[in-house]
C-alpha positions as a Python dict, from the first residue, in 0.01 Angstrom:
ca = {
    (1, 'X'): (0, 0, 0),
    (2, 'X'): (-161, -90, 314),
    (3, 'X'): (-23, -380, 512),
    (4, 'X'): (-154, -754, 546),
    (5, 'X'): (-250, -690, 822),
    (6, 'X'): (-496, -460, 764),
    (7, 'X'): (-689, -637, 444),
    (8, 'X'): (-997, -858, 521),
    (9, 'X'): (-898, -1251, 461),
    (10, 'X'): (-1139, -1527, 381),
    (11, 'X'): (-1060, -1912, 388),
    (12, 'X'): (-1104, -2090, 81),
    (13, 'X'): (-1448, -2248, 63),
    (14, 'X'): (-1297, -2567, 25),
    (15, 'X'): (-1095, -2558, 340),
    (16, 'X'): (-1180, -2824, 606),
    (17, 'X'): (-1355, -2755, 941),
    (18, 'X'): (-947, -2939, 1085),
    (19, 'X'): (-770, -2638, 988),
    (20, 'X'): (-583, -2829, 721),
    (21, 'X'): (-433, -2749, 442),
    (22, 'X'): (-650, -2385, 407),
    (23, 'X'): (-548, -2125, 140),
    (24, 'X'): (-663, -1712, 240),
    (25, 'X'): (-727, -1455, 19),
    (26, 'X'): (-841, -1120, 65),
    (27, 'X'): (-908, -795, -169),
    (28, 'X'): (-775, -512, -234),
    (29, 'X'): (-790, -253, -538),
    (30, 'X'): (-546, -376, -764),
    (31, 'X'): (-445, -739, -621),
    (32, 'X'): (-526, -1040, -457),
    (33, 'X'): (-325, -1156, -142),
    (34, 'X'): (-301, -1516, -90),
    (35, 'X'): (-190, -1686, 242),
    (36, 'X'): (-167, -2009, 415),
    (37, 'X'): (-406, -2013, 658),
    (38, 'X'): (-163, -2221, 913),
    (39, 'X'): (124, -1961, 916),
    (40, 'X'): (2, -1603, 895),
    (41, 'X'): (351, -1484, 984),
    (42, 'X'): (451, -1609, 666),
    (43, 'X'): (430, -1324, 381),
    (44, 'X'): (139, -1317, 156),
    (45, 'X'): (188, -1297, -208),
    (46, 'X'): (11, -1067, -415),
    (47, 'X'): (-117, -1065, -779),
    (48, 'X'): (-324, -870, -1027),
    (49, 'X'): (-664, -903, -1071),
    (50, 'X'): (-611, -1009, -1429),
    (51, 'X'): (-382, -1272, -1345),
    (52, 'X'): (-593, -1422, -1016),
    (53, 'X'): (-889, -1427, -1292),
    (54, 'X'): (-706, -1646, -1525),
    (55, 'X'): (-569, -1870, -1253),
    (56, 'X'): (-922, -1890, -1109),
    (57, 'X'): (-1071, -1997, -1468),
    (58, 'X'): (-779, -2272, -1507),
    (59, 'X'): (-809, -2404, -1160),
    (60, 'X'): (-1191, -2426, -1258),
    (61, 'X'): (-1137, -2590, -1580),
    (62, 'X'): (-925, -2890, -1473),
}
């Protein structure tokens, strides 16, 4: 697997323009990496593209 690093991150799109409290994600094949924005030292944490789905549709829901 290629490193963090090297995948293409994107802020939330309901991240402030104050660099506060903002969420990354970025793409790759099988997963989704999510970071915090503030501390990308920090490991990411990945997850299948089945499982970000369902998340996303919850999150959306409530």
């Amino acid at each position: 697997m290629s490193g963090t690093t090297e995948l293409a991150w994107f802020k939330s799109s309901y991240s402030g323009t104050q660099g506060d409290d903002c969420v990354e994600v970025a793409v790759a094949e099988q997963t989704i990496h999510v970071r915090d924005s503030k501390d990308v030292a920090r490991p990411a944490f990945a997850i299948g593209r089945g499982s970000w789905t369902q998340f996303v549709r919850h999150a959306a829901d409530n």
